[in-house]
N, C-alpha and C positions, 0 to 999 in steps of 0.2 A: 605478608605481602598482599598489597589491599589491589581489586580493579576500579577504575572507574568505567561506566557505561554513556555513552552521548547518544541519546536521540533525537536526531534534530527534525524534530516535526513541524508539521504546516501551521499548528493550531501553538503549540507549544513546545519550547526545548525543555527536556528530562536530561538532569546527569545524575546518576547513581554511584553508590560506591558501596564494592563485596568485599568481605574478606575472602580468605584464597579457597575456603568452603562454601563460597558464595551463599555468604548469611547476609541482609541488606542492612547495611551501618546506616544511611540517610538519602536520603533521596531531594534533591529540586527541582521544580518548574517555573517556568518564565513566560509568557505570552509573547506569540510575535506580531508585531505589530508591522503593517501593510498601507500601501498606496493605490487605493484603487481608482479608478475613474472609467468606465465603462468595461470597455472587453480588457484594460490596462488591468493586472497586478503586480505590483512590486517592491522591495524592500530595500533595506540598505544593508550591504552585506559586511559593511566594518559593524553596524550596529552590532547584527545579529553575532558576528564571531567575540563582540566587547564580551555582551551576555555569558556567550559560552565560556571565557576567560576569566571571566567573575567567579561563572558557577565551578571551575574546575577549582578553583584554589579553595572556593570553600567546601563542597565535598572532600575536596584531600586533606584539607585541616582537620573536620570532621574524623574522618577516616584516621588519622596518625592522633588524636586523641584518642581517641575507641582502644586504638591498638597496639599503636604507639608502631605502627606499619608504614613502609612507603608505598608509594604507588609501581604498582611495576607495567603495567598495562593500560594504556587508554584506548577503548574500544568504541568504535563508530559503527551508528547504524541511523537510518532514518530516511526522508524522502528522495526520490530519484532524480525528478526532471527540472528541477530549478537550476536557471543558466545563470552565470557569471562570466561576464568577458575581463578581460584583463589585457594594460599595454606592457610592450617590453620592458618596464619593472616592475611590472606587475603590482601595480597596483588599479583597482577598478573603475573603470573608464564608462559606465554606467549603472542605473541601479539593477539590481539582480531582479531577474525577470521569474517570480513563480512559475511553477505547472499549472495552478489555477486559471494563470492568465491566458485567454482565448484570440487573442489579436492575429492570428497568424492565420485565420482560415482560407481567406485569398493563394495563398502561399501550399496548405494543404491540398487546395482543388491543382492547383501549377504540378505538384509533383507527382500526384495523383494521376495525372494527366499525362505524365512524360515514366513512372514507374508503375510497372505490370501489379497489379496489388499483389498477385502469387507470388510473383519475383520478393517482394518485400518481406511479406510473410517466412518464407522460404529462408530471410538472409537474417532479415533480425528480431521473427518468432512472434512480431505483430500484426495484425491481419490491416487494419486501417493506419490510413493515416490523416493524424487527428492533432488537434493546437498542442495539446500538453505537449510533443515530443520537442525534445530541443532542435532538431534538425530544421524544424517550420520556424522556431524563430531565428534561428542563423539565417535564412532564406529574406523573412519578414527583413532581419536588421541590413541585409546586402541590397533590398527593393526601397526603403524608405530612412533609413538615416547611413549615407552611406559615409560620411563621415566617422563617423565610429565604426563601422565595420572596418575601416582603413587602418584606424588606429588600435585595433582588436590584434593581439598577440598570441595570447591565450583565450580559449573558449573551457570554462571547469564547468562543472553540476556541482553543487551544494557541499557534495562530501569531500570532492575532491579538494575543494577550496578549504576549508577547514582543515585538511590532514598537511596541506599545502602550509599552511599558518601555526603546523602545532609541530612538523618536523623538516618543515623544508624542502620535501621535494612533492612535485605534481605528479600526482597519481589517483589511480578511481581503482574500482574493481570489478568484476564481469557482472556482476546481478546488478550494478547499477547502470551499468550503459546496454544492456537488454532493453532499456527505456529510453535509450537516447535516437532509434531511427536511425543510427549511422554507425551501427557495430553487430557485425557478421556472428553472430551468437555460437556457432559451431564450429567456425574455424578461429574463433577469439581474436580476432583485428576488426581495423575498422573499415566501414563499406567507401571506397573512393569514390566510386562512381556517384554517390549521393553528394557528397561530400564536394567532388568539383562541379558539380553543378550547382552547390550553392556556392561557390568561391571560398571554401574553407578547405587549408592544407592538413595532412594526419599532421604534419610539426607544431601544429597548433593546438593541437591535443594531447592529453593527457599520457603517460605512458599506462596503460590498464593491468595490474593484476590480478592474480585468484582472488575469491573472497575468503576472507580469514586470516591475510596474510602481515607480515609486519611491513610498513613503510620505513619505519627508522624510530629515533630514538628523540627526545624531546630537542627542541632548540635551545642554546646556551640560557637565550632571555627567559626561559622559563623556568629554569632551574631554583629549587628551594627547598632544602632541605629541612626546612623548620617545618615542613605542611606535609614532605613527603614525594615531591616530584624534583626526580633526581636526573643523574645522565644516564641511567639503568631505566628509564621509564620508556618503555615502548608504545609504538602509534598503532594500531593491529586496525585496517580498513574495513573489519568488517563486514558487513551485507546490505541489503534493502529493509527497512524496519518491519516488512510482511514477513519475512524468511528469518529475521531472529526472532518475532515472536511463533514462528514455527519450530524452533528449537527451544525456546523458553518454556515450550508447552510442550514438548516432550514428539513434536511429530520429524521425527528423523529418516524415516524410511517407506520405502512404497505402502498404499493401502490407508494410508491414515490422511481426511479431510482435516484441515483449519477451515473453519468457518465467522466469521466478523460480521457482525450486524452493527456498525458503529457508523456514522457518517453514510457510510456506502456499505455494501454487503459485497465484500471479497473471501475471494472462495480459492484455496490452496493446495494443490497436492507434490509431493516430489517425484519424480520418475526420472531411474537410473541412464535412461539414455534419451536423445529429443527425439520430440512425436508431434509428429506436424499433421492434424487429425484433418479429415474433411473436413468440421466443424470448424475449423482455424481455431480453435481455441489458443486464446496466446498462451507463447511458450516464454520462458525466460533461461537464464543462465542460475545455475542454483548453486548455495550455499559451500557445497562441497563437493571437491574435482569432479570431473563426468557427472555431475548431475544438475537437473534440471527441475525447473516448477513450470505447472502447468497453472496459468492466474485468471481467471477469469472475475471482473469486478462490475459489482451493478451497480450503478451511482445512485439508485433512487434508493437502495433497500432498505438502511435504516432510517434515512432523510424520512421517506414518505411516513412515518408514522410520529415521526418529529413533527414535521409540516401542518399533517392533520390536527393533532394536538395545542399548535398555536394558532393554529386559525380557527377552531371547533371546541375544544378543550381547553380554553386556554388558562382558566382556575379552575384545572383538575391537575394532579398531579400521574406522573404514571405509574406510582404505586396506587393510585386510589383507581388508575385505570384498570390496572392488572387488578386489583381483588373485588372490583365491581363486574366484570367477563368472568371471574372464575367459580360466582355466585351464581352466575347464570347460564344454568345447562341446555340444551338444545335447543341453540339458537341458530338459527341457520342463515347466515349473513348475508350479503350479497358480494359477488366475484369478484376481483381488484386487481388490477391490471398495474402495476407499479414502475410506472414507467413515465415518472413525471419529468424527467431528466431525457428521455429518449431510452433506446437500450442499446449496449455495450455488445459485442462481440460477446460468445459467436453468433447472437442474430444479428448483430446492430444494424442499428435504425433509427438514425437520427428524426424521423418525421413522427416516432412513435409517441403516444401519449397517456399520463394515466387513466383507466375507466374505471367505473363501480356499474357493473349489470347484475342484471334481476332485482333490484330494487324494488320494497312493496311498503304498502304503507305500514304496516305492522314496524318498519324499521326503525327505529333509534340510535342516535350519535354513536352510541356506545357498540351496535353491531356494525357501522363503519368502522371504529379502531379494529372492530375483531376481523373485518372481512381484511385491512391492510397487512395486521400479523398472517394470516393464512395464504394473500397473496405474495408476501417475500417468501413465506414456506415453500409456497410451488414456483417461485423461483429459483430457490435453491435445487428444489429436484431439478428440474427442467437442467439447470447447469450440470446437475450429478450427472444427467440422464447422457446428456452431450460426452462427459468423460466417460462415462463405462461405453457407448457406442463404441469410444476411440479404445477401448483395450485398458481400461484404468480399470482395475482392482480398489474397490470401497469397502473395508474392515470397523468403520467406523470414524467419528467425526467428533473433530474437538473444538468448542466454542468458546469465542472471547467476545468482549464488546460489549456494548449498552444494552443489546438486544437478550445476550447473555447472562443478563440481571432477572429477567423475566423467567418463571418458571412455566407459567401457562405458554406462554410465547417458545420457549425452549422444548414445551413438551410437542407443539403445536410440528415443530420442524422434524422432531424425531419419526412422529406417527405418520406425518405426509411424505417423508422421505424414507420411511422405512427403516433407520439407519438408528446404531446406537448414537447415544451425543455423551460425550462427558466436559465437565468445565473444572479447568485448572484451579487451583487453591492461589496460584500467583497472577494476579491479573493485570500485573506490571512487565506484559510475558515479552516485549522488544528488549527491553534494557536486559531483563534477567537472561533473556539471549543472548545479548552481545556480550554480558558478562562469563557466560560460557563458552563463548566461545575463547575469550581471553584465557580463561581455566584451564582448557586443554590444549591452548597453544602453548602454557607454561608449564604444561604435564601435570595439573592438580589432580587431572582425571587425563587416566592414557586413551579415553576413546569418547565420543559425544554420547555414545551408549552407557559408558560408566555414568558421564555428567548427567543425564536424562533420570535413570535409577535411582542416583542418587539426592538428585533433586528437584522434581518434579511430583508434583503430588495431586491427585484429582477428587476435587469435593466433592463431586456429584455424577452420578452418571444415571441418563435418564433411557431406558429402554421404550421400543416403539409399540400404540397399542395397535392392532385393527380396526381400524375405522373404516369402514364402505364408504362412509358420507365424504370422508378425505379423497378418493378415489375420483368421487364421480365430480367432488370440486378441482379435482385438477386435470380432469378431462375438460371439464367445461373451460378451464384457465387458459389449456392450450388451443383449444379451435379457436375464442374469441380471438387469441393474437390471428391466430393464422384468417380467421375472417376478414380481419379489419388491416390488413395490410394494403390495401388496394385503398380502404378509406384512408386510412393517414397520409400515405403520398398524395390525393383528392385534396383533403384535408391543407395539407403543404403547398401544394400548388395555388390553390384560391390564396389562402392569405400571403403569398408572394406576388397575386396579383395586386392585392390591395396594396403593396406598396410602389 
């Protein structure tokens, strides 16, 4: 009995397919392709579900050649906040609006305006509210095309739509509508009172389950027994693709960090009951019954050493970056403020910006990459720093992502955070999540604990050294933020006069 895994990502869709010891028979990726046009992102959501329709028949062919197995399980995990409207026969009555897309800020200062930020916090575990959530663009589509909000029946995210398409009935699960602004993360319903104030009914919504749970069983039209997807094949909803690759990696229970340096630098823990810290550090709905993740995300983390690298490096590679810094010992960079994006809860601060201080002329390109890897380092702490405040227990820290590639960069985060780091041997760790979770909703393994054991395996693990010099760089990291807060609003205000 084979799984297949669907990750439906921003960048690209992944479907995989395990056999029922979750060994990986094939894997595909596909690119999604987008409509931007200033703060607009958006896509075509029949496209995107063709793709995944494609990719399914051929992983399961794949899959029943390998083993000559069916499919018994089709598991979902991947992006949260991507909206889909739908009229009463549902079919879609615009194009699906990314989380990418920003259009909605007028609409965030309106609710902002009319909801207590604590209240909000308090209800659906996020401290701001900000364009990604889908609730500002339900608001957005009721102020400006009210035509199709009229003819809007159903309002789905991403996943919902897809599980909608592959077994018939409308439904999400709690770790994805943690992100949607309009769902009460503790008492698992959704928030009305947001909700009528943008002129959207709960009937228009989803019915929401646990995550991990089964929606149903394939539709007739999919049925094919020569590939492997049969009337026995189940839709299992799955998670948010942060939380399966925290179980692909083996982080199941209190005390253990996920950390991603990929795109953004998202930072994970579980904790068995909600903690709503001073720090607001957003909370979500987690993985498995009564529990929760605590997510805090920095959008500039991995970017800023991306960015630098094609604007500064741009015929260098970042292997040749990494073994050119690791030749070079005591160097003493200058301080990096990584905050090209603004910064994210729990400080946020949208006026924020990136800096490079202490600068001398002794400096070269090359101590700018190294000062950017030491500044996401002392971001990371600074985040750790924020959870052990609130009571989080830190036992050590599991790395994934591009950043993850890097061994100097990887050593860099251990000895600045103090903290062991190890990095999984599977670095496909959403899909092989989702595939476990499939595994033990079908009893291959009677506990995530078995499934963890027995298949998660860690390459490397890097121990912290002492370094003083680390110390006094992340003192200095954190007074310059707190210095320059008064400049970046300064900052913010002048060039909003200039417009």
């Amino acid at each position: 009995m084979n799984i297949i895994s669907i990750d439906l990502g921003t960048t690209n869709i992944k479907v995989s397919v395990y056999d029922k010891h979750l060994n990986p028979l094939t894997t595909l990726s596909e690119t999604v392709h987008y409509n931007r046009s200033g703060d607009f992102v958006e896509f075509d959501p029949e496209q995107y579900f063709t793709c995944i329709q494609e990719m399914i028949c051929k992983t399961a062919a794949i899959g029943k050649t390998s083993n000559n197995e069916d499919v018994i399980q089709i598991v979902l995990t991947g992006q949260a906040e991507s909206l889909i409207l739908l009229d009463e026969n549902k079919t879609p009555v615009h194009p699906a609006i990314s989380w990418l897309d920003m259009r909605s800020r007028k609409e965030c200062e309106e609710l902002s305006s009319v909801f207590d930020s604590e209240l909000c916090y308090r209800i659906t575990g996020q401290p701001e509210l900000i364009p990604t959530w889908p609730i500002t663009k339900m608001l957005w589509m009721n102020r400006n095309k009210p035509d199709i909000f009229n003819q809007t029946a159903h309002y789905l995210l991403l996943k919902d739509y897809i599980i909608y398409r592959l077994c018939g009935r409308i439904a999400g699960d709690y770790s994805i509508y943690s992100f949607s602004h309009y769902f009460n993360i503790t008492e698992k319903c959704y928030w009305e009172d947001i909700l009528n104030y943008c002129g959207v009914k709960t009937e228009q919504l989803p019915e929401v389950l646990p995550s991990c749970s089964i929606a149903g069983t394939l539709l007739l039209e999919w049925i094919d027994s020569e590939i492997g997807l049969t009337y026995d094949t189940k839709i299992n909803v799955g998670t948010l693709d942060h939380f399966a690759g925290m179980i692909g990696t083996g982080n199941i229970k209190e005390g253990i960090i996920s950390e991603s340096a990929g795109t953004v630098l998202s930072i994970a823990t579980l904790v068995n009951a909600p903690l709503f810290s001073e720090g607001r550090i957003p909370l979500n709905c987690g993985p498995f019954p009564d529990t929760y993740v605590l997510l805090p995300v920095c959008e500039s983390g991995g970017f800023s050493l991306e960015w630098y690298k094609n604007q500064f490096l741009e015929d260098v590679s970042f292997t040749d970056i990494n073994e050119t810094l690791m030749r070079r010992t005591h160097r003493i960079p200058p301080v990096f403020l990584p905050y090209l994006t603004g910064v994210n809860a729990p400080d946020f601060n949208e006026n924020a910006s990136g800096v490079f201080f202490g600068i001398h002329a002794s400096h070269d390109k090359y101590d700018f990459a190294l000062a950017i890897m030491q500044g996401v380092a002392c971001l990371l702490k600074k985040n750790l720093d924020y959870m052990r405040d609130s009571g989080v227990k830190i036992n050590k820290i599991i790395s994934t992502g591009g950043g993850a590639k890097s061994p100097l960069w990887t050593q860099l985060k251990s000895d600045i955070t103090k903290q062991v780091i190890e990095l999984p041997e599977n670095e496909e760790a959403p899909c092989y999540g989702a595939a476990m979770i499939g595994a033990v909703s079908e009893g291959f393994f009677p506990t995530f604990k078995d499934a963890v054991d027995h298949c998660v395996v860690m390459k490397k693990r890097y121990e912290p050294a002492e370094r003083m010099e680390y110390d006094k760089t992340y003192a200095v990291f954190t007074a310059l933020y707190r210095s320059l807060k008064d400049v970046y609003e300064l900052n913010a205000n002048e060039r909003m006069r200039d417009f």
